[in-house]
Each structure stands twice: as structure tokens, then as C-alpha cells.
matplotlib code that plots the C-alpha trace (Angstrom):
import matplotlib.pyplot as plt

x = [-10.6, -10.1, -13.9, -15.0, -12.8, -15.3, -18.1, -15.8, -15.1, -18.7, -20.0, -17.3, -18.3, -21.6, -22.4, -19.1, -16.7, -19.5, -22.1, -19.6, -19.1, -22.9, -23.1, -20.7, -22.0, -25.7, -23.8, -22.6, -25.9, -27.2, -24.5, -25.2, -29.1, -27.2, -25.5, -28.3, -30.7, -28.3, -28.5, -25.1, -26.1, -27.4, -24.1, -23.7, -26.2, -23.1, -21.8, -18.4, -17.4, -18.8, -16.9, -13.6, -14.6, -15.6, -12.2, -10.0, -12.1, -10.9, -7.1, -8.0, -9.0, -5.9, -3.3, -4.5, -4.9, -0.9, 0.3, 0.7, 3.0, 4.5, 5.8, 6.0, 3.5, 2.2, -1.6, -2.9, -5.5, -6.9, -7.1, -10.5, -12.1, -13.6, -11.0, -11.4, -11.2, -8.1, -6.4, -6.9, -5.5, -2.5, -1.7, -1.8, 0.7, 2.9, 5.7, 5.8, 7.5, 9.5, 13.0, 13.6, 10.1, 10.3, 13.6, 12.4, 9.3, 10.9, 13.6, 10.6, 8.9, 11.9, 12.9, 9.6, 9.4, 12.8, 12.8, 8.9, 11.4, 14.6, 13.9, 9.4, 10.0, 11.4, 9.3, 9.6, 7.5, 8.6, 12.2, 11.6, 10.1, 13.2, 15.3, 13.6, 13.9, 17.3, 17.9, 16.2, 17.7, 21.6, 21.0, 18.8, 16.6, 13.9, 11.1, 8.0, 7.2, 4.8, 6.3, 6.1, 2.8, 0.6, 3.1, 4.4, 2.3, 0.4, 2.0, -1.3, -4.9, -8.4, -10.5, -13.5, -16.2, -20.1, -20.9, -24.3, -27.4, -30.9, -33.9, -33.1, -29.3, -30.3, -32.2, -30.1, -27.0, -29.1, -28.2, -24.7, -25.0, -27.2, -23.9, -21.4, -23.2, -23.8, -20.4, -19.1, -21.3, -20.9, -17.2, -16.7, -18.3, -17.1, -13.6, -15.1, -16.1, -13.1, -10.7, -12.8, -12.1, -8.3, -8.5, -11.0, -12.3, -15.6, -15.9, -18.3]
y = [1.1, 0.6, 0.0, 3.3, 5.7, 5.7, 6.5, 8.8, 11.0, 10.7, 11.9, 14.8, 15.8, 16.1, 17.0, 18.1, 17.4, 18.4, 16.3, 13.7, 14.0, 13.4, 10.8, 8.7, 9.6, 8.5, 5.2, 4.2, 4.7, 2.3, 0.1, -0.1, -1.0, -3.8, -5.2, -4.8, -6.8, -9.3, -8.6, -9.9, -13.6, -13.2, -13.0, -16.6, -17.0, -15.3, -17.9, -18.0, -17.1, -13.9, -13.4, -14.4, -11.9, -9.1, -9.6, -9.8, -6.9, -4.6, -5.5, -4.4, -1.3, -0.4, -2.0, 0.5, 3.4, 2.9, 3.1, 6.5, 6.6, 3.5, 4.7, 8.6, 9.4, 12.9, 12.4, 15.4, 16.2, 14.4, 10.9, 9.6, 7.4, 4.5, 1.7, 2.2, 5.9, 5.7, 3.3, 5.2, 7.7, 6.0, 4.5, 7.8, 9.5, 6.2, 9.0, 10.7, 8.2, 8.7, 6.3, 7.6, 6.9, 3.7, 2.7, 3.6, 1.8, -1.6, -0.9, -0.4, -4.1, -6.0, -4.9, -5.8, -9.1, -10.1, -9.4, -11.2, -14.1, -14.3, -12.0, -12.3, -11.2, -7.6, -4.4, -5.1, -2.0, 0.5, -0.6, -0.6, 3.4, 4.4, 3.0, 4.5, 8.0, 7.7, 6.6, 9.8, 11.3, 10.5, 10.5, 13.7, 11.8, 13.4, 11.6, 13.6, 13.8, 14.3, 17.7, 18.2, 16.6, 18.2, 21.4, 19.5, 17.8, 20.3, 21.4, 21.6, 19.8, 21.5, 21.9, 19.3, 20.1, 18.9, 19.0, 21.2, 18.5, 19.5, 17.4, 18.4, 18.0, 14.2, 13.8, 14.9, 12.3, 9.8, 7.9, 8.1, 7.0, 3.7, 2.9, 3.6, 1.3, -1.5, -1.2, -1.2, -4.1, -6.4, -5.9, -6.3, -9.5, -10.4, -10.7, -12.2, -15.0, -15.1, -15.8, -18.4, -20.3, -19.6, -20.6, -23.3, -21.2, -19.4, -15.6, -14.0]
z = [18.5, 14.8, 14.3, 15.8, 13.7, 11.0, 13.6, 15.2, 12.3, 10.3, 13.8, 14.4, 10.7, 11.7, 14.8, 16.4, 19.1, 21.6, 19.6, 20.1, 23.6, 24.5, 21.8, 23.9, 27.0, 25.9, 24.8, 28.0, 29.7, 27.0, 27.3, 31.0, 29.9, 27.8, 30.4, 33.3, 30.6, 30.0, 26.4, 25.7, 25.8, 22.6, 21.0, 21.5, 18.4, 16.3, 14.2, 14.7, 10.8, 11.6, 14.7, 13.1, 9.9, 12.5, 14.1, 10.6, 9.4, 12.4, 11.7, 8.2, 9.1, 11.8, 9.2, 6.2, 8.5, 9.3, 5.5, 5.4, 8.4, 7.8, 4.6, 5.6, 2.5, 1.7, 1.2, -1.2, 1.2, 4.3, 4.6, 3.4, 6.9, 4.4, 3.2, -0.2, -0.9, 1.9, -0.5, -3.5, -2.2, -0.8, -4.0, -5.5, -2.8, -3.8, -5.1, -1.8, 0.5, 2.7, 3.1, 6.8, 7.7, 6.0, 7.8, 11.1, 10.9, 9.9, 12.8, 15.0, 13.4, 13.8, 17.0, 18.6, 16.7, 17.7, 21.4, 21.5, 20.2, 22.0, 25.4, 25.5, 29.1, 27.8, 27.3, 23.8, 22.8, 24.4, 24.2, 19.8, 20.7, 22.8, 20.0, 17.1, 18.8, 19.7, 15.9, 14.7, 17.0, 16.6, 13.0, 12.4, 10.3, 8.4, 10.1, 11.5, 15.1, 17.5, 17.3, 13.5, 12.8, 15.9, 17.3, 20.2, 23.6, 25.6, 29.0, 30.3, 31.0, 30.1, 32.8, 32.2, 31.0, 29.9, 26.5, 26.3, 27.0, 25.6, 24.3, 20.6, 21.1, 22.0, 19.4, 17.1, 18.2, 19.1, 15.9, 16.4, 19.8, 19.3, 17.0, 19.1, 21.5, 19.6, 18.3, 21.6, 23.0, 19.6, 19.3, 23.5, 23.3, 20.0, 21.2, 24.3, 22.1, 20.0, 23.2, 24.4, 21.5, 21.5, 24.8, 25.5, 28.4, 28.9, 29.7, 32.5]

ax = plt.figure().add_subplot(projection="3d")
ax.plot(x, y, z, "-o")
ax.set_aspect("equal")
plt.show()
């Protein structure tokens, strides 16, 4: 997931949550092409530096997206989608963190890396999210919550609904949607390839 939120947000910027919605849709009709050409055997022509890099790169990009809650920072504006820009402007909200945040989010670490230690059979993570709330909870800590950052969880579902489909429309996302499914195919695959060789077995 932590490749796409680049894609994700240049194409909501653009085109919109609609244009997003038949961006993805057109991607899983080429995806399905993809996989009823047997494209994917091509990926074995990857050298496996790349693969390794591709992988690395993605924890990159979910480990510096978590900064600014790990350490409860108050960004001056919104958080930039590239890595560099999003750094920058951590490093400038350095004066803004937040000790509750901070504490909660190494109680939440440590909990999970200790019960993956002594008890791996344990729910470790959603035993560490039970604690941490209780913690906030008993202690009235000034962390933010789902509550306090997005006004709570809707009671409700939206009735679905198509995204409006027209020849210009297409045309218009068609770009975002050949990357979403090469993202999609390469990083599948990718990981595919990865866990064979963690593994010593071969994937389907």
C-alpha cells in the first residue's frame, strides 16, 4: 500500500475521488489482461537487487509517512506525498512533538515486539491497540484519536455507487490507471519473487 499513496494522492489532486474510482476500476480490467497473457513471467528477468531495492524502498515510504504520528507532530500545513518535501517538513515541525504520543507509540512498539518474543502465539497487535487505548484512556492522555483527527467513525455505509464512465473521462485517467496497474502487477509479483527466496519455494 505504501507505493500507491503517491499515485493515490497526485491522482485525487487531479482528477478526483470519482476520477480515482474509474482509474482503479480500468486497472483491474488491465490487470486481468496481465494475468490472462501471462505477462507476469517476465518479472523473473528482474534482477533480484532490484527486487530487494523495490521492497526496501516501500518500507521507506510507510516508515516516513508514520513520523508525524509516531511523534504526535503538528505539520504547518499538509503533509507533502514525496519523501523529501515530507521530511523537510517533519524536521521543521521537530518543536511540535508530542511526549503522550511519543510514549504511546513506544508502548505500542514494545508491546508487540515483546509478545512476538515470549508469547508469538498471542494477538500481539491488537492486544498492543487495546492496551494503548486503555492507557489513554485511564490516563486522559493528550493523544489524538480517531475521534480528534477525523470527527469520530461513521454510523453509517454510503449506498454504492459508479463513478460517471464516458470516453473522455477514460481518457483523461487513463494515465493514472496504466500506473496503478503496473504498480499493482510489478509490486504483486515483486513480493512474489522476494518470498521465494526467503523461502526456497516457487510461487504460482
Amino acid at each position: 500500500a505504501g507505493a500507491f499513496i503517491v499515485l493515490v494522492a497526485a491522482t485525487v489532486a487531479r482528477v478526483g475521488i470519482d476520477g480515482l474510482l474509474l482509474a482503479t476500476m480500468m486497472a483491474g480490467v488491465f490487470l486481468l489482461a496481465i494475468g490472462y497473457l501471462r505477462l507476469g513471467t517476465y518479472i523473473k528477468f528482474i534482477p533480484y537487487p532490484v527486487t530487494v531495492g523495490f521492497t526496501a524502498g516501500i518500507a521507506v515510504i510507510i516508515f516516513s509517512g508514520q513520523i508525524v504520528e509516531l511523534f504526535g507532530l503538528k505539520l504547518a500545513g499538509r503533509e507533502p506525498g514525496p519523501l523529501v518535501p515530507k521530511l523537510i517538513a517533519v524536521g521543521e515541525a521537530a518543536g511540535t512533538i508530542n511526549l503522550a504520543a511519543t510514549f504511546v507509540a513506544v508502548l505500542t512498539i514494545f508491546t508487540i515486539a515483546g509478545l512476538k518474543r515470549w508469547r508469538p502465539t498471542w494477538p500481539a497487535m491488537l492486544i498492543a491497540i487495546g492496551l494503548a487505548s486503555l492507557v489513554v484512556a485511564l490516563l486522559s492522555l493528550p493523544a489524538e484519536t480517531i475521534g480528534t483527527r477525523f470527527g469520530g467513525i461513521p454510523r453509517s455505509l454510503q449506498m454504492p455507487a459508479l463513478p460517471p464512465v464516458n470516453l473522455g473521462r477514460m481518457i483523461d485517467v487513463l494515465p493514472d490507471a496504466i500506473a496503478f496497474a503496473l504498480l499493482g502487477a510489478i509490486e504483486s509479483l515483486l513480493s512474489a519473487v522476494v518470498a521465494d527466496g526467503m523461502t526456497g519455494r516457487r510461487h504460482r
